[in-house]
C-alpha positions in Angstrom: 164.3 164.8 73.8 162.0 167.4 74.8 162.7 170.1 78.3 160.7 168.2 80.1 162.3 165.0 79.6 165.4 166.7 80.8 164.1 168.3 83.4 163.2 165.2 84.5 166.5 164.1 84.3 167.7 166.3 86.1 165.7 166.4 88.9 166.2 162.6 89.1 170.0 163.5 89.0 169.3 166.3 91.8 167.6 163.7 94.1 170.5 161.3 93.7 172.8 164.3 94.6 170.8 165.0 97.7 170.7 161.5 99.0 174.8 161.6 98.6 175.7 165.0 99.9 172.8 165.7 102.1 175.2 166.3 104.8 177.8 169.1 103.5 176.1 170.6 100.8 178.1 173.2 99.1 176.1 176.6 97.8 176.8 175.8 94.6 174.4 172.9 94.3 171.6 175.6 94.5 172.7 176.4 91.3 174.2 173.4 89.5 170.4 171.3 89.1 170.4 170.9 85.7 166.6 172.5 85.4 165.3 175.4 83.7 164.5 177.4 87.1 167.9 178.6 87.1 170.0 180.8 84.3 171.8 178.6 82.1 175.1 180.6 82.6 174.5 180.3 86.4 174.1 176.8 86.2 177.4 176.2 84.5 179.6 178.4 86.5 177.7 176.6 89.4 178.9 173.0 88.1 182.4 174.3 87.1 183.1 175.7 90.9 182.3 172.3 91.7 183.9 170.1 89.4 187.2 171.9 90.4 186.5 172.4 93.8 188.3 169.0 94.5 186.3 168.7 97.5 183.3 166.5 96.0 183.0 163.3 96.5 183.5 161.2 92.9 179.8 160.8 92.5 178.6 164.3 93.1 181.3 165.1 90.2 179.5 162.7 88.1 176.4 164.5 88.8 177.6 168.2 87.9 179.1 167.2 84.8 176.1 166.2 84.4 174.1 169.2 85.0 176.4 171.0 83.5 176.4 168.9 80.1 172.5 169.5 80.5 173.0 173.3 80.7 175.2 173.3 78.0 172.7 171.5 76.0 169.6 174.5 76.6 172.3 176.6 75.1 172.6 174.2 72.1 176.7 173.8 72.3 176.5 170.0 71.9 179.9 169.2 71.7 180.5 170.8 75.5 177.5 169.1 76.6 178.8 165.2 75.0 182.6 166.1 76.8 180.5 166.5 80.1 178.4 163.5 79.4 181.8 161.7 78.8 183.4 163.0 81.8 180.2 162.1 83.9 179.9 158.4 82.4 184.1 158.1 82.8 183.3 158.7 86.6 179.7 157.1 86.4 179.6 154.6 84.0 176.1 152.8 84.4 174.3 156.7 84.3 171.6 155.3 81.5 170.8 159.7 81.8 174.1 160.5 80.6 174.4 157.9 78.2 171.1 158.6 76.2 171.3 162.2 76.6 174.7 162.1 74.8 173.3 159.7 72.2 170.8 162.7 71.2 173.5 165.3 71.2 176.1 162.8 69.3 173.5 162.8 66.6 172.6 166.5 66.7 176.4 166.8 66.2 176.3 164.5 62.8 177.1 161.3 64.5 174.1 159.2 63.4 176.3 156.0 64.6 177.6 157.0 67.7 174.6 158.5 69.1 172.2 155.6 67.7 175.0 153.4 69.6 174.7 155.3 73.1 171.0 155.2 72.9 170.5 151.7 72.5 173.0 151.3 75.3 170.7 153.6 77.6 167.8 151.1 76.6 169.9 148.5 77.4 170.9 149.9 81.1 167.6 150.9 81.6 164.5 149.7 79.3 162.0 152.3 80.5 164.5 155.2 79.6 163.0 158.0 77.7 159.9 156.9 78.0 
C-alpha cells in the first residue's frame, strides 16, 4: 500500500478518534495520528503513553494501536506493526484498516497465506477498501 493510502487511513482513524474523545482529549493524541506530519518515534511513544495510560476509553485504544502499528510500519518493523494490528482488531474487530493493513505486512513478513487471508477479509468488511 502506498503512504498515501495510509495516510488516508489514518486520518480516517484520526476522525473516528475525534468523534469519540472530542471531549477529554489527552496531549498525546497530537502526536499519536498515524500520518507522516509527525516523527515516527514521536508517534509511537505518543500511542504507547496512551495505550497504557489506562484512562482511554476501549475504542480510542483500538485506534492508537492502530496508529501505532502504522508508525511502526514507516519504520518497516512489520512484525511490531501486525502485534498492534492484532491488538487493535482484538479490541476492534470489524476495523476493515487494521485488517488489510496487517494483511500487507503479514506478507511482507513471508506469510503469503495469512496476509492474502486478512486482505480478502478487509474486502469482505468493506468492498471499496484500498481502493
Amino acid at each position: 500500500m502506498s503512504a498515501l493510502v495510509r495516510g488516508i487511513g489514518g486520518a480516517v482513524a484520526l476522525a473516528a478518534m475525534m468523534v469519540s474523545a472530542v471531549a477529554q482529549l489527552s496531549p498525546h493524541w497530537q502526536a499519536c495520528t498515524g500520518n507522516p506530519g509527525i516523527d515516527w518515534d514521536q508517534q509511537i511513544k505518543s500511542c504507547t503513553a496512551l495505550i497504557q495510560s489506562g484512562t482511554e476509553l476501549k475504542e480510542n485504544v483500538a485506534i492508537a494501536y492502530y496508529n501505532r502499528a502504522l508508525a511502526y510500519e514507516n519504520k518497516d518493523d512489520y512484525a511490531r506493526a501486525v502485534a498492534d494490528y492484532d491488538e487493535a482488531l482484538r479490541l476492534n474487530p470489524n476495523d476493515a484498516d487494521a485488517l488489510l493493513y496487517r494483511g500487507i505486512d503479514k506478507q511482507r513478513l513471508g506469510d503469503k497465506a495469512g496476509g492474502e487471508a486478512d486482505v480478502a477479509a478487509a474486502k469482505r468488511m468493506n468492498p471499496n477498501i484500498g481502493k
